[in-house]
C-alpha positions as CSV (number, residue, x, y, z in Angstrom):
1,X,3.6,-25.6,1.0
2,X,4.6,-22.0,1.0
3,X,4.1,-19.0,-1.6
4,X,5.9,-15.7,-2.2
5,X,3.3,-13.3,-3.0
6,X,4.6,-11.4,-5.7
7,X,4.3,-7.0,-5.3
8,X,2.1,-7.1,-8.3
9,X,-0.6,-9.5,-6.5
10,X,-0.3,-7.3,-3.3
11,X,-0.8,-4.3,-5.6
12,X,-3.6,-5.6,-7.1
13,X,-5.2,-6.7,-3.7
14,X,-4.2,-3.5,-1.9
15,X,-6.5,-0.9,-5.0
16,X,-9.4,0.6,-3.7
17,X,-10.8,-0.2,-7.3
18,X,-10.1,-4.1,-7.7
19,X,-12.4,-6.4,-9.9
20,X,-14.5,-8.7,-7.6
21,X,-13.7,-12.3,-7.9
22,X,-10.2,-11.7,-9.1
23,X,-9.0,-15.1,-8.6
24,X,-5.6,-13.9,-7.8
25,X,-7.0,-11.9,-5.0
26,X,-9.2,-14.9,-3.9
27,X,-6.5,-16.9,-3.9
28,X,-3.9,-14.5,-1.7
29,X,-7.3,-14.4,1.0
30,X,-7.2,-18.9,0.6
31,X,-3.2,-18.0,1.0
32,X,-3.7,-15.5,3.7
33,X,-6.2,-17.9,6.0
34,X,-4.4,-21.1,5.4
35,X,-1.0,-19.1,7.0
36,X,0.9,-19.9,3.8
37,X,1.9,-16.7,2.6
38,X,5.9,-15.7,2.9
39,X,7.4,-11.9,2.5
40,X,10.7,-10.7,1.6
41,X,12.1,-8.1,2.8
42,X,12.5,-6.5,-0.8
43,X,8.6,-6.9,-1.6
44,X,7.6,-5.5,1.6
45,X,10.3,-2.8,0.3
46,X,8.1,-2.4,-3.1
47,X,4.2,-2.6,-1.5
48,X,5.5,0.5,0.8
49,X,7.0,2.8,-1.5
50,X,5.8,5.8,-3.5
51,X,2.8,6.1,-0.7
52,X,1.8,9.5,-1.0
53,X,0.3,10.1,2.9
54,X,2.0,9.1,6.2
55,X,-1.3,7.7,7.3
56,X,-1.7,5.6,4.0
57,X,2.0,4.0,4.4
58,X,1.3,3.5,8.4
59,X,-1.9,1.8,7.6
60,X,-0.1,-0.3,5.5
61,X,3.0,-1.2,7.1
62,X,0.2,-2.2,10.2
63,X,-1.4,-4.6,8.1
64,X,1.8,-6.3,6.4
65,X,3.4,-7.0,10.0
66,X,1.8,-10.2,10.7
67,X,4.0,-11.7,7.1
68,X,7.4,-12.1,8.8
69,X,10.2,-12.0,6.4
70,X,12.2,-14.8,4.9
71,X,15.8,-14.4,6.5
72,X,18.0,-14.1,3.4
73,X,21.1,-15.3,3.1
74,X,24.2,-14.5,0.8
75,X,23.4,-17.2,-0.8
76,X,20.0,-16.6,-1.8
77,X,21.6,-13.0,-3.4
78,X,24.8,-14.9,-4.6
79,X,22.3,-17.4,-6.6
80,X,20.0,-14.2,-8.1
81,X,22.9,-12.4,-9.4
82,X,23.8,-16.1,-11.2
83,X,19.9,-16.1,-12.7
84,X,20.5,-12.9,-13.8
85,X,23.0,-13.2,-16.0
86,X,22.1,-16.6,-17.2
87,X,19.2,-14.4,-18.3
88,X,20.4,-11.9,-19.9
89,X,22.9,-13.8,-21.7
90,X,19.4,-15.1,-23.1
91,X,18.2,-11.9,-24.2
92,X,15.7,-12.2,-20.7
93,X,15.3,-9.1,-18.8
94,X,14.1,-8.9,-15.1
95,X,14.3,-6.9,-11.6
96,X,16.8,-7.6,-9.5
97,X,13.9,-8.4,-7.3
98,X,12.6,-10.9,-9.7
99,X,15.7,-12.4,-9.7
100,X,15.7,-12.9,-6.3
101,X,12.6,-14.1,-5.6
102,X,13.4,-16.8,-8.2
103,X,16.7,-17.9,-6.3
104,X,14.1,-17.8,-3.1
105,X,12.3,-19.9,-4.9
106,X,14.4,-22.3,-6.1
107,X,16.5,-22.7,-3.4
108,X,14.1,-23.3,-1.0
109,X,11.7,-25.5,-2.7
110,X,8.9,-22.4,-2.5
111,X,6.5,-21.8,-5.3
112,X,5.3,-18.1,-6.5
113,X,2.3,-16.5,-6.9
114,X,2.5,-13.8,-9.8
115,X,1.1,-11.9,-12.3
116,X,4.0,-10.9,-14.0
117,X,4.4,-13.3,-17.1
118,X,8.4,-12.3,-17.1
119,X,8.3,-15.2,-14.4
120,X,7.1,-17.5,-17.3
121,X,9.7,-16.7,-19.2
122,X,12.2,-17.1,-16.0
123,X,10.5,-20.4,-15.3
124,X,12.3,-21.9,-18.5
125,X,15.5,-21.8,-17.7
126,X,15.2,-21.7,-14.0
127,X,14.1,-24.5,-11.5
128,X,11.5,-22.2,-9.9
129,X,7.4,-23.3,-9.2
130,X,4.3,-21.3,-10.2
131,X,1.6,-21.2,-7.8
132,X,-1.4,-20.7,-9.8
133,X,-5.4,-19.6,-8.1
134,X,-7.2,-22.6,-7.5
135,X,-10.7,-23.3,-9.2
């Protein structure tokens, strides 16, 4: 099955200064080599923003190529907006990138790898899978 890798796991693979044996690391690497990862066009958005040197954001952009993009559909935005507001009508705040990766999600049966625990929350009233590191 397929994951969307959430910006905040990229993030916290991409530091120069990550823990070793971070088992959300280890487990986008398992991700990685088993060919399971999926990108959206808005996360690849977030990983390349706000970087500093031309060289750093090349680099980057180099080594997210091989993740091709989910092609989104109006539905899949049609859906987030719905989550959304279901949401906040629940007193639930999120992204509107959140959002969408839950109607990604839920729509097309694929599970999420996160550390953002505003998916927890999300994952209560939305029909959207967790992917949690394996042992």
């Amino acid at each position: 099955m397929k994951v969307i890798v959430d910006t905040c796991v990229w993030s916290l693979a991409l530091r120069r200064n990550t823990v070793e044996n971070n088992p959300y690391i280890e487990e986008l690497k398992s991700l990685i080599e088993e060919i399971r990862v999926q990108m959206i066009g808005p996360i690849r958005q977030e990983l390349l923003s706000g970087i500093k040197s031309k060289q750093q954001f090349d680099t980057l952009k180099l080594h997210l190529e091989p993740f091709e993009d989910i092609e989104l559909e109006a539905k899949d935005y049609e859906l987030a907006a719905e989550y959304f507001n279901a949401a906040r009508n629940k007193g639930i705040q999120g992204s509107n990138t959140d959002f969408l990766i839950c109607a990604i999600s839920s729509r097309r049966k694929i599970s999420i790898l996160t550390t953002d625990k505003d998916f927890t929350n999300f994952q209560a009233i939305f029909p959207i899978s967790l992917h949690v590191p394996r042992d």
